[in-house]
N, C-alpha and C positions, 0 to 999 in steps of 0.2 A: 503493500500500500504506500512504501515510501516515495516510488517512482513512479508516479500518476503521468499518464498519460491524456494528451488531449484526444476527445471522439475523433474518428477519422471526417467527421464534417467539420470540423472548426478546423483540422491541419491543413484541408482542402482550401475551405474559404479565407484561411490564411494565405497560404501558396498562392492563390488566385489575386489576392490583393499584392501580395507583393511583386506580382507580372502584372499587375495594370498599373504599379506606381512605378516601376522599370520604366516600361513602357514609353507612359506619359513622358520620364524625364529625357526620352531618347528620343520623343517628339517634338520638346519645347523648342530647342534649337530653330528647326525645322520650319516652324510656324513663326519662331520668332522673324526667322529670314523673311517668309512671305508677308508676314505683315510689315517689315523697313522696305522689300521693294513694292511693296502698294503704298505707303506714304512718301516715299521719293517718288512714285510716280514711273519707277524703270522695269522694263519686262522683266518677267520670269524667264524666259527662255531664250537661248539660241539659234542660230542654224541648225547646228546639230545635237537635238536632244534625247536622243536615244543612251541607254544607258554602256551599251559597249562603247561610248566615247567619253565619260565621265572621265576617265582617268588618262585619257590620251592625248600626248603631248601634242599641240600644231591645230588642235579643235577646239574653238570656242562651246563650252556646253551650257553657256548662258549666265546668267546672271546670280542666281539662285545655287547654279552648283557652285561658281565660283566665291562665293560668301560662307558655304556652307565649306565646301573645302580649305577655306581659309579659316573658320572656325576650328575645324579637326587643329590643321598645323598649326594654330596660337597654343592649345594644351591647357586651355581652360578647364575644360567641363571633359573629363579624362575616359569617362563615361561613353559620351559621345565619341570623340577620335578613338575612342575602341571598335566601337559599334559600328561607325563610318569606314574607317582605315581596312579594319580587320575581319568584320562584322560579313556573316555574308552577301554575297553579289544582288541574289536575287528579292531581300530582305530590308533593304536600303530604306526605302518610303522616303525617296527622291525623286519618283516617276512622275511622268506630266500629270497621268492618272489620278497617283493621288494627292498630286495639287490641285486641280480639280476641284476633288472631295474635300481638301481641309478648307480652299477659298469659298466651296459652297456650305461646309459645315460653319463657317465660323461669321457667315452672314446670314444665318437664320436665325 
């Protein structure tokens, strides 16, 4: 009885909370970017915004990556340049996609 465990629903809805507070924090970045290019006024995107060119040298990948890549390499938020740098390819939530979604989420 000394080693009390918690129910296997509260370990859950804990685990569960702490992947949406992860989450969130590898979002803020993100969104912080798209809301300074909506109040400068400057696009999100480039010529080439496809994500096989994010990291490639001689392609502009717009506006957006280049702020957010600049973020990674300042080494602020250690979190993020993990997630960004290292994090996987297809996992990013840098796509035009879901910019999209967070400009239309964050105007309703």
């Amino acid at each position: 009885m000394r080693n009390k465990t918690k129910s296997i629903s509260v370990q859950f809805d804990t685990k569960i909370a702490n992947q949406v507070t992860l989450n969130r924090e590898k979002l803020k970045p993100i969104v912080e970017a798209i809301i300074l290019c909506g109040k400068q006024n400057i696009a999100l995107r480039g010529h080439r915004d496809d994500a096989k060119y994010y990291d490639e040298a001689g392609f502009n990948p717009g506006n957006l990556q280049a702020i957010l890549n600049y973020l990674a390499t300042c080494g602020r938020n250690e979190l993020f340049n993990d997630f960004l740098m290292k994090g996987p390819k297809r996992a990013t939530y840098r796509s035009k996609t879901t910019q999209n979604e967070l400009i239309i989420f964050a105007v309703m």
